[in-house]
C-alpha positions in Angstrom: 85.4 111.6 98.9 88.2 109.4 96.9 90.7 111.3 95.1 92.2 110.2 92.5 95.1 111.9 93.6 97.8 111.7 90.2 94.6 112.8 88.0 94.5 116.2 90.2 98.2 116.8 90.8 99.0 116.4 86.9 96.1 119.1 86.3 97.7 121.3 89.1 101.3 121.2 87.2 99.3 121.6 83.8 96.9 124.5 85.0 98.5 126.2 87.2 101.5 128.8 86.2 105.1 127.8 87.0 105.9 131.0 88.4 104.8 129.4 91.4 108.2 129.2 92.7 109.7 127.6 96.5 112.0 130.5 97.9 114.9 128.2 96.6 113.3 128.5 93.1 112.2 125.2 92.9 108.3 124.7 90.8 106.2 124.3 93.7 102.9 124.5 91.2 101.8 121.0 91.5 101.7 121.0 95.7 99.9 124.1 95.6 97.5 123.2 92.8 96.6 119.8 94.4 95.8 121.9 97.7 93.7 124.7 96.5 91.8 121.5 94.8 91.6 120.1 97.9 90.0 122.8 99.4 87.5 124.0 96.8 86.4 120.7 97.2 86.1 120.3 100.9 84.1 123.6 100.7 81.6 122.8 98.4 80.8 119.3 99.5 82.0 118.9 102.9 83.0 115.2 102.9 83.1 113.5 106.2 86.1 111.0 105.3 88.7 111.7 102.2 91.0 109.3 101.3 94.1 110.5 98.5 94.3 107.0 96.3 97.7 106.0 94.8 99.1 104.4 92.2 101.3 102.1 93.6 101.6 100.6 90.5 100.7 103.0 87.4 100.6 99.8 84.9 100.6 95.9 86.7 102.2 93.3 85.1 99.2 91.2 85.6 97.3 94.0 83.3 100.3 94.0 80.7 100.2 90.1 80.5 96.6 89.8 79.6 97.3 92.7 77.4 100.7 93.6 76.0 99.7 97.0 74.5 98.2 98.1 78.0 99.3 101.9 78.6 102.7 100.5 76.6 103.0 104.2 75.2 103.4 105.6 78.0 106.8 104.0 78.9 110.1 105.6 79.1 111.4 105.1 75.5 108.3 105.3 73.4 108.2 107.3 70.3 106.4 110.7 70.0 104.0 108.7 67.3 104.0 106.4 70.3 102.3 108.5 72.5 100.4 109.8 70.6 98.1 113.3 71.6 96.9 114.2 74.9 98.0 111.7 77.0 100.1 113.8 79.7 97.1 115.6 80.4 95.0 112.3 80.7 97.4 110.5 82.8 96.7 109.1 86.1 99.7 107.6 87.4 101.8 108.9 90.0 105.0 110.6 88.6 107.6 108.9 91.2 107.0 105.2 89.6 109.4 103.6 87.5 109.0 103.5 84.0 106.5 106.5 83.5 107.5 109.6 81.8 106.8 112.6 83.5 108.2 116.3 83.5 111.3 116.6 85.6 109.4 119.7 87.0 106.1 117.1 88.3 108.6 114.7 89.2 110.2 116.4 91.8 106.8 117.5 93.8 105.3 114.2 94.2 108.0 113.7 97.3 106.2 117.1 98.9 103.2 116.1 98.1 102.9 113.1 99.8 105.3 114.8 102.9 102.3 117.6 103.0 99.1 114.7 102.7 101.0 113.3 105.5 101.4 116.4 107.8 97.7 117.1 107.1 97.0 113.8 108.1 94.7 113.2 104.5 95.4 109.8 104.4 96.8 108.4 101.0 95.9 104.6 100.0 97.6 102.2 97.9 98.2 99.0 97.0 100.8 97.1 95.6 100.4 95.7 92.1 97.2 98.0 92.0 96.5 101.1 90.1 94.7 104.5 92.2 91.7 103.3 90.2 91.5 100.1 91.8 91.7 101.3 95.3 88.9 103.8 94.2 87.0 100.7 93.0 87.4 98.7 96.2 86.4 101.9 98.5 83.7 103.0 96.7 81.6 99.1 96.5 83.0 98.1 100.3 82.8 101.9 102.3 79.1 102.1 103.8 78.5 105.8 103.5 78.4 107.5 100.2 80.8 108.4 97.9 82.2 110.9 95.8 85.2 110.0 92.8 87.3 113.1 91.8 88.6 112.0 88.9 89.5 113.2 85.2 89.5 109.2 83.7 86.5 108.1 82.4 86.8 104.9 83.3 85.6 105.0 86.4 82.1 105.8 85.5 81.9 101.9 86.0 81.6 102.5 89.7 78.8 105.0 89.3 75.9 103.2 91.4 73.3 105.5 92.2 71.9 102.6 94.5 74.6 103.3 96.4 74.9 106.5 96.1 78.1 106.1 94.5 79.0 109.3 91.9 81.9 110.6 90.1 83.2 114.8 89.7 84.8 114.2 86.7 86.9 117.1 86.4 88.0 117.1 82.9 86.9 120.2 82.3 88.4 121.2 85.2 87.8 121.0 89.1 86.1 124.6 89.1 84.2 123.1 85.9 83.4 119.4 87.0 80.8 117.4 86.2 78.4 115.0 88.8 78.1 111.8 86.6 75.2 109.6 87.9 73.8 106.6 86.1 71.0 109.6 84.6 74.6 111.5 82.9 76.5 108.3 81.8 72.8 106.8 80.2 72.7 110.8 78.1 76.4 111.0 77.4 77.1 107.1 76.2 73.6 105.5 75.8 74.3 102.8 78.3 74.1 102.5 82.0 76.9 103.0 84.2 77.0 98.8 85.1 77.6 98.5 81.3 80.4 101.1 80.8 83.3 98.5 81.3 81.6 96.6 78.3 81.2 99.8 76.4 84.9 100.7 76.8 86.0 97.1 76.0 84.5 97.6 72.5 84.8 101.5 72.0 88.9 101.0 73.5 90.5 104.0 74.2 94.0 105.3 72.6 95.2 106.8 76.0 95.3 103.3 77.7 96.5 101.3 75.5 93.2 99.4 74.2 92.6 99.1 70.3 88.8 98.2 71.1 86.9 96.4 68.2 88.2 97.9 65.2 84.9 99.7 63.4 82.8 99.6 66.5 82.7 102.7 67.8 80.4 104.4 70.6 76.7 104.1 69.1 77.5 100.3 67.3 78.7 99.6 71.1 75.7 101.6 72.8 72.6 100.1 70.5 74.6 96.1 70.9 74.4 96.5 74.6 71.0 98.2 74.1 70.1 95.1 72.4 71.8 91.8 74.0 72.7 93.3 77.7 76.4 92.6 77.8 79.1 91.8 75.6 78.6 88.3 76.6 75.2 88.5 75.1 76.7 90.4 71.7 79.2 87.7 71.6 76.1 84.9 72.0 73.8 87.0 69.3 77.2 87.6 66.5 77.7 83.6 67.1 73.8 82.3 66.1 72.6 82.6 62.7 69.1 83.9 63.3 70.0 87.3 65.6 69.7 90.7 63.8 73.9 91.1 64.2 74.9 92.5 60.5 77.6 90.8 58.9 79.8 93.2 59.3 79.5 93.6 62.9 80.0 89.6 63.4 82.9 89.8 61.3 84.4 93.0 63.4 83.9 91.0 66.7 85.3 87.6 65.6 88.2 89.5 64.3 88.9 91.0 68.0 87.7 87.7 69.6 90.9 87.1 71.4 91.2 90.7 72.5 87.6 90.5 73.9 88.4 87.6 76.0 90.8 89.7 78.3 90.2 93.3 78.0 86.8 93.3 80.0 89.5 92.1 82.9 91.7 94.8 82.2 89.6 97.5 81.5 87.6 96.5 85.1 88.9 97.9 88.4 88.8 95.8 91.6 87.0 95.7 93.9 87.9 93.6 96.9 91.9 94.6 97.6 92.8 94.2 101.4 93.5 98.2 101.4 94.5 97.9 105.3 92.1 100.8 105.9 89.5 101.6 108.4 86.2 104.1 108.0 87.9 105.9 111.0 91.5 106.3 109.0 89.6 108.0 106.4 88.1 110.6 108.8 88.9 114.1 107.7 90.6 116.2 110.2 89.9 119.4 111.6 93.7 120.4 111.9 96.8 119.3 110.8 98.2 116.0 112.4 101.4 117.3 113.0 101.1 120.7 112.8 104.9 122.1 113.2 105.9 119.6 109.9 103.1 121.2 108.2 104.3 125.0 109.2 107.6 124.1 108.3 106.8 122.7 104.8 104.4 125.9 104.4 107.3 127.5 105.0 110.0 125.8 103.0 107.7 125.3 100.0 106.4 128.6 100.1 102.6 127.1 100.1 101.0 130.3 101.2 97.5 130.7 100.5 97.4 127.4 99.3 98.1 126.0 102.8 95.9 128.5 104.5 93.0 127.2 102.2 93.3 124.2 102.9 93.8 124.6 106.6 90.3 126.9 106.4 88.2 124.2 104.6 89.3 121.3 107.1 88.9 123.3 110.1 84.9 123.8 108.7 81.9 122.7 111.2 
Protein backbone atom coordinates (compact mmCIF):
# COMPACT_ATOMS: atom_id res chain seq x y z
CA UNK A 1 0.00 0.00 0.00
CA UNK A 2 1.60 3.63 -1.15
CA UNK A 3 0.33 6.50 0.50
CA UNK A 4 0.27 9.42 -0.86
CA UNK A 5 0.89 10.79 2.40
CA UNK A 6 0.28 14.98 1.90
CA UNK A 7 -3.11 14.01 -0.03
CA UNK A 8 -4.37 12.22 3.33
CA UNK A 9 -2.88 14.58 5.92
CA UNK A 10 -4.38 17.78 4.09
CA UNK A 11 -7.89 15.75 4.24
CA UNK A 12 -7.24 15.03 8.00
CA UNK A 13 -6.70 18.91 8.76
CA UNK A 14 -9.75 19.67 6.30
CA UNK A 15 -12.11 16.88 7.72
CA UNK A 16 -11.44 16.51 10.82
CA UNK A 17 -12.60 19.16 13.68
CA UNK A 18 -9.93 21.43 15.24
CA UNK A 19 -11.08 20.90 18.50
CA UNK A 20 -8.70 18.27 18.35
CA UNK A 21 -6.40 19.96 20.68
CA UNK A 22 -2.48 18.74 22.21
CA UNK A 23 -2.82 19.32 26.05
CA UNK A 24 -0.67 22.53 25.33
CA UNK A 25 -3.51 23.56 22.91
CA UNK A 26 -1.79 23.11 19.91
CA UNK A 27 -4.26 21.59 16.58
CA UNK A 28 -3.23 18.19 16.70
CA UNK A 29 -6.17 17.28 13.88
CA UNK A 30 -3.99 16.52 11.05
CA UNK A 31 -1.61 13.66 13.12
CA UNK A 32 -4.66 12.19 14.32
CA UNK A 33 -6.62 12.27 11.02
CA UNK A 34 -3.62 10.79 9.13
CA UNK A 35 -3.62 7.85 11.75
CA UNK A 36 -7.20 6.87 12.11
CA UNK A 37 -6.69 6.78 8.00
CA UNK A 38 -4.03 4.73 8.51
CA UNK A 39 -5.75 2.30 10.34
CA UNK A 40 -9.10 2.08 8.65
CA UNK A 41 -7.04 1.24 5.92
CA UNK A 42 -4.73 -1.42 7.38
CA UNK A 43 -8.02 -3.01 8.59
CA UNK A 44 -9.81 -3.32 5.58
CA UNK A 45 -7.11 -4.35 3.32
CA UNK A 46 -4.38 -5.68 5.31
CA UNK A 47 -1.35 -4.67 3.24
CA UNK A 48 1.77 -6.62 3.78
CA UNK A 49 4.28 -3.61 3.08
CA UNK A 50 3.20 0.34 3.37
CA UNK A 51 5.34 2.82 2.38
CA UNK A 52 4.24 6.84 3.36
CA UNK A 53 5.51 8.73 -0.10
CA UNK A 54 6.90 12.28 0.17
CA UNK A 55 7.11 15.21 -1.54
CA UNK A 56 10.53 16.15 -1.32
CA UNK A 57 9.92 18.49 -3.79
CA UNK A 58 6.17 19.68 -4.14
CA UNK A 59 7.01 21.45 -7.67
CA UNK A 60 10.72 20.55 -9.46
CA UNK A 61 12.36 23.03 -11.32
CA UNK A 62 12.84 20.55 -14.03
CA UNK A 63 8.79 20.44 -14.20
CA UNK A 64 8.62 24.38 -13.97
CA UNK A 65 11.22 24.69 -16.94
CA UNK A 66 9.39 22.62 -19.37
CA UNK A 67 6.41 24.43 -18.11
CA UNK A 68 6.39 27.73 -16.43
CA UNK A 69 2.72 27.74 -15.31
CA UNK A 70 3.25 24.31 -13.53
CA UNK A 71 1.33 24.43 -10.05
CA UNK A 72 2.67 28.43 -10.35
CA UNK A 73 -0.63 29.34 -8.29
CA UNK A 74 0.10 27.59 -5.68
CA UNK A 75 3.21 29.75 -4.67
CA UNK A 76 3.53 31.98 -1.79
CA UNK A 77 2.43 35.39 -3.24
CA UNK A 78 -0.14 34.35 -5.76
CA UNK A 79 -3.36 36.13 -6.03
CA UNK A 80 -6.79 34.80 -4.65
CA UNK A 81 -7.78 34.89 -8.64
CA UNK A 82 -4.56 33.10 -8.76
CA UNK A 83 -5.52 30.22 -7.09
CA UNK A 84 -8.25 29.94 -8.05
CA UNK A 85 -11.22 27.34 -6.22
CA UNK A 86 -10.52 24.15 -4.56
CA UNK A 87 -7.08 23.78 -4.68
CA UNK A 88 -6.16 23.42 -0.80
CA UNK A 89 -8.33 20.57 -0.69
CA UNK A 90 -6.64 19.09 -3.94
CA UNK A 91 -3.19 19.69 -2.94
CA UNK A 92 -0.64 17.06 -2.56
CA UNK A 93 2.42 18.59 -1.47
CA UNK A 94 3.86 18.40 1.84
CA UNK A 95 3.16 21.55 3.95
CA UNK A 96 6.97 21.97 5.36
CA UNK A 97 8.48 22.85 1.68
CA UNK A 98 9.41 26.11 0.77
CA UNK A 99 7.33 28.09 -1.26
CA UNK A 100 3.87 26.33 -0.67
CA UNK A 101 1.15 27.98 1.09
CA UNK A 102 -0.32 26.12 3.74
CA UNK A 103 -2.40 26.89 6.94
CA UNK A 104 -0.08 27.83 9.81
CA UNK A 105 -2.36 25.22 11.77
CA UNK A 106 -1.13 22.13 8.97
CA UNK A 107 2.12 23.58 8.92
CA UNK A 108 3.06 22.96 12.27
CA UNK A 109 1.98 19.03 12.32
CA UNK A 110 3.89 17.84 9.48
CA UNK A 111 7.09 17.89 12.03
CA UNK A 112 4.87 15.27 14.32
CA UNK A 113 3.80 13.58 11.70
CA UNK A 114 6.83 12.45 10.32
CA UNK A 115 8.34 12.11 14.27
CA UNK A 116 5.16 9.64 14.71
CA UNK A 117 5.73 7.64 10.96
CA UNK A 118 9.05 7.33 12.41
CA UNK A 119 8.37 5.88 15.94
CA UNK A 120 5.86 3.44 14.19
CA UNK A 121 8.52 2.57 11.98
CA UNK A 122 5.91 3.25 8.65
CA UNK A 123 8.61 4.04 6.50
CA UNK A 124 8.31 7.43 4.56
CA UNK A 125 10.05 7.67 0.97
CA UNK A 126 11.22 10.51 -0.97
CA UNK A 127 13.30 11.79 -3.33
CA UNK A 128 14.95 14.80 -4.01
CA UNK A 129 13.85 16.82 -7.01
CA UNK A 130 10.77 14.34 -7.12
CA UNK A 131 7.25 14.88 -6.24
CA UNK A 132 5.19 11.86 -3.69
CA UNK A 133 3.67 11.02 -7.11
CA UNK A 134 6.80 10.04 -8.64
CA UNK A 135 7.92 7.85 -5.90
CA UNK A 136 4.40 6.23 -6.08
CA UNK A 137 5.09 5.90 -9.83
CA UNK A 138 8.54 4.14 -9.44
CA UNK A 139 7.16 1.70 -6.50
CA UNK A 140 4.18 0.79 -7.98
CA UNK A 141 5.99 -0.38 -11.93
CA UNK A 142 9.41 -1.74 -9.99
CA UNK A 143 7.74 -3.50 -6.39
CA UNK A 144 6.90 -7.25 -7.36
CA UNK A 145 3.81 -7.80 -5.34
CA UNK A 146 0.74 -5.79 -5.81
CA UNK A 147 -0.16 -2.57 -5.14
CA UNK A 148 -2.59 -0.34 -3.70
CA UNK A 149 -2.36 3.96 -4.37
CA UNK A 150 -4.20 5.98 -1.65
CA UNK A 151 -4.57 8.94 -3.27
CA UNK A 152 -7.09 11.96 -3.78
CA UNK A 153 -5.10 13.18 -7.38
CA UNK A 154 -6.32 11.84 -10.25
CA UNK A 155 -3.39 11.77 -11.96
CA UNK A 156 -2.27 8.81 -10.93
CA UNK A 157 -4.77 6.72 -12.55
CA UNK A 158 -1.85 6.50 -15.13
CA UNK A 159 -0.31 3.82 -12.98
CA UNK A 160 -3.43 1.77 -12.84
CA UNK A 161 -2.19 -1.69 -14.55
CA UNK A 162 -4.49 -4.32 -13.80
CA UNK A 163 -1.69 -6.66 -15.42
CA UNK A 164 -0.02 -5.85 -12.64
CA UNK A 165 -2.39 -5.71 -10.38
CA UNK A 166 -1.65 -2.18 -9.81
CA UNK A 167 -4.99 -0.11 -8.43
CA UNK A 168 -5.73 3.20 -6.96
CA UNK A 169 -8.40 4.11 -3.58
CA UNK A 170 -8.97 7.39 -4.72
CA UNK A 171 -10.32 8.91 -1.80
CA UNK A 172 -11.77 12.02 -3.04
CA UNK A 173 -14.83 11.41 -1.73
CA UNK A 174 -13.24 10.52 1.28
CA UNK A 175 -11.20 7.56 2.73
CA UNK A 176 -14.43 5.97 4.42
CA UNK A 177 -15.98 6.77 0.76
CA UNK A 178 -13.14 5.71 -1.65
CA UNK A 179 -13.22 4.44 -4.78
CA UNK A 180 -11.04 1.16 -6.35
CA UNK A 181 -10.14 2.48 -9.81
CA UNK A 182 -9.07 -0.30 -12.17
CA UNK A 183 -8.51 -0.01 -15.87
CA UNK A 184 -12.64 -1.27 -16.00
CA UNK A 185 -13.42 2.33 -13.70
CA UNK A 186 -11.00 4.69 -15.52
CA UNK A 187 -12.42 3.11 -19.25
CA UNK A 188 -16.42 4.10 -17.57
CA UNK A 189 -15.41 7.39 -15.94
CA UNK A 190 -13.03 8.92 -18.95
CA UNK A 191 -13.60 6.64 -21.95
CA UNK A 192 -9.99 5.77 -22.23
CA UNK A 193 -7.75 3.15 -20.70
CA UNK A 194 -5.68 3.84 -17.85
CA UNK A 195 -2.20 3.63 -20.26
CA UNK A 196 -3.84 6.62 -22.02
CA UNK A 197 -4.80 8.85 -19.06
CA UNK A 198 -1.43 10.86 -19.23
CA UNK A 199 -2.52 11.73 -22.88
CA UNK A 200 -6.01 12.43 -21.85
CA UNK A 201 -4.86 14.89 -19.17
CA UNK A 202 -2.31 16.53 -21.43
CA UNK A 203 -5.27 17.60 -23.65
CA UNK A 204 -8.15 17.92 -21.01
CA UNK A 205 -5.26 20.02 -18.51
CA UNK A 206 -6.27 20.55 -15.23
CA UNK A 207 -6.66 24.17 -13.42
CA UNK A 208 -5.36 22.72 -10.05
CA UNK A 209 -1.84 21.96 -11.54
CA UNK A 210 -1.16 24.43 -13.49
CA UNK A 211 -1.84 22.91 -17.11
CA UNK A 212 -4.14 25.02 -19.58
CA UNK A 213 -4.67 21.73 -21.79
CA UNK A 214 -5.83 22.31 -25.45
CA UNK A 215 -7.91 25.16 -25.26
CA UNK A 216 -11.64 23.67 -26.59
CA UNK A 217 -10.72 20.12 -26.11
CA UNK A 218 -12.25 19.01 -23.42
CA UNK A 219 -12.91 15.27 -21.92
CA UNK A 220 -15.06 13.53 -24.75
CA UNK A 221 -13.00 15.54 -27.97
CA UNK A 222 -9.87 14.05 -25.87
CA UNK A 223 -11.62 10.43 -25.14
CA UNK A 224 -13.17 9.82 -28.91
CA UNK A 225 -9.23 11.28 -30.56
CA UNK A 226 -7.53 8.71 -28.44
CA UNK A 227 -10.44 6.35 -29.32
CA UNK A 228 -9.55 7.01 -32.79
CA UNK A 229 -5.64 7.49 -33.38
CA UNK A 230 -4.19 5.64 -29.93
CA UNK A 231 -2.04 8.39 -28.54
CA UNK A 232 -1.57 11.96 -28.86
CA UNK A 233 1.20 11.16 -31.01
CA UNK A 234 -1.22 9.60 -33.41
CA UNK A 235 -3.81 12.77 -33.08
CA UNK A 236 -0.90 14.94 -33.71
CA UNK A 237 0.00 12.50 -37.04
CA UNK A 238 -4.02 12.43 -38.07
CA UNK A 239 -4.60 16.72 -37.36
CA UNK A 240 -1.21 17.01 -39.62
CA UNK A 241 -2.43 14.77 -42.97
CA UNK A 242 -5.06 16.09 -45.08
CA UNK A 243 -7.14 13.00 -45.64
CA UNK A 244 -7.90 11.92 -41.68
CA UNK A 245 -11.39 12.65 -40.35
CA UNK A 246 -9.77 15.51 -37.77
CA UNK A 247 -12.37 18.55 -38.17
CA UNK A 248 -10.94 21.82 -38.79
CA UNK A 249 -11.47 23.08 -35.80
CA UNK A 250 -9.91 20.39 -33.83
CA UNK A 251 -6.57 20.75 -36.09
CA UNK A 252 -6.61 24.30 -35.55
CA UNK A 253 -7.09 23.83 -31.45
CA UNK A 254 -4.07 21.39 -31.47
CA UNK A 255 -1.68 23.40 -33.69
CA UNK A 256 -2.51 26.38 -31.56
CA UNK A 257 -1.15 24.29 -28.33
CA UNK A 258 1.57 22.59 -30.44
CA UNK A 259 4.30 23.93 -28.26
CA UNK A 260 2.52 23.14 -25.12
CA UNK A 261 1.96 19.54 -26.34
CA UNK A 262 5.51 18.97 -26.82
CA UNK A 263 6.33 19.10 -22.99
CA UNK A 264 3.28 18.62 -20.95
CA UNK A 265 3.00 14.72 -21.69
CA UNK A 266 6.61 14.94 -19.70
CA UNK A 267 5.27 16.93 -17.08
CA UNK A 268 2.04 15.56 -16.55
CA UNK A 269 3.97 11.75 -16.44
CA UNK A 270 5.39 10.48 -13.15
CA UNK A 271 8.60 8.46 -13.07
CA UNK A 272 9.21 5.59 -12.89
CA UNK A 273 12.81 4.48 -12.33
CA UNK A 274 14.06 6.95 -9.29
CA UNK A 275 16.96 5.23 -7.22
CA UNK A 276 14.35 5.43 -4.01
CA UNK A 277 17.17 3.64 -1.81
CA UNK A 278 14.41 1.23 -0.65
CA UNK A 279 14.23 -2.41 -0.19
CA UNK A 280 10.78 -4.76 -0.28
CA UNK A 281 11.89 -5.64 3.29
CA UNK A 282 12.07 -1.67 4.41
CA UNK A 283 8.58 -1.51 3.37
CA UNK A 284 7.41 -4.40 5.64
CA UNK A 285 4.64 -3.33 7.96
CA UNK A 286 5.28 -3.74 11.49
CA UNK A 287 3.50 -5.53 14.07
CA UNK A 288 4.54 -2.87 16.92
CA UNK A 289 6.01 0.22 17.07
CA UNK A 290 9.84 0.49 16.38
CA UNK A 291 10.62 2.46 19.11
CA UNK A 292 7.94 2.09 21.31
CA UNK A 293 8.79 4.58 24.37
CA UNK A 294 9.14 7.67 21.44
CA UNK A 295 5.84 6.55 20.33
CA UNK A 296 4.26 6.49 24.06
CA UNK A 297 5.72 9.67 24.62
CA UNK A 298 4.42 11.51 21.51
CA UNK A 299 0.87 9.67 22.29
CA UNK A 300 1.30 11.34 25.25
CA UNK A 301 2.55 14.86 24.38
CA UNK A 302 0.25 15.11 21.37
CA UNK A 303 -2.64 13.82 23.05
CA UNK A 304 -3.06 11.09 20.08
CA UNK A 305 -5.43 8.93 22.08
CA UNK A 306 -7.60 6.68 20.27
CA UNK A 307 -5.96 7.64 17.24
CA UNK A 308 -2.70 5.99 18.43
CA UNK A 309 -4.47 3.00 19.87
CA UNK A 310 -6.05 2.41 16.38
CA UNK A 311 -3.36 2.37 14.72
CA UNK A 312 -1.41 0.30 17.20
CA UNK A 313 -4.61 -2.26 16.92
CA UNK A 314 -4.55 -2.48 13.01
CA UNK A 315 -0.71 -3.13 12.81
CA UNK A 316 -0.60 -5.53 15.51
CA UNK A 317 -3.37 -7.68 13.20
CA UNK A 318 -2.41 -11.47 12.15
Amino acid sequence: MLLDTASLYFRAFYGVPDSLRAPDGLPVNAVRGLLDFIARLVDVYSPTHVACCWDNDWRPAWRVALLPSYKAHRVLGATPDQAGSGVIAEMSSSADTDGESAPDDLAVQVPWIREVLTALGIRMVGADGYEADDVIGTLATTLPLPVDVVTGDRDLFQVVDDAREVRVLYIARGVGRHEQVDDAWVRARYGVPAAAYVDFATMRGDASDGLPGVSGIGDKTAASLITSYGDLAGILAAASAPETRVSPSVRAKLHAAIDYLAVAPEVVSVARDLDLGVTLDDLVLPTEPANPELFAALTERLGLGTSATRVLAAMARP
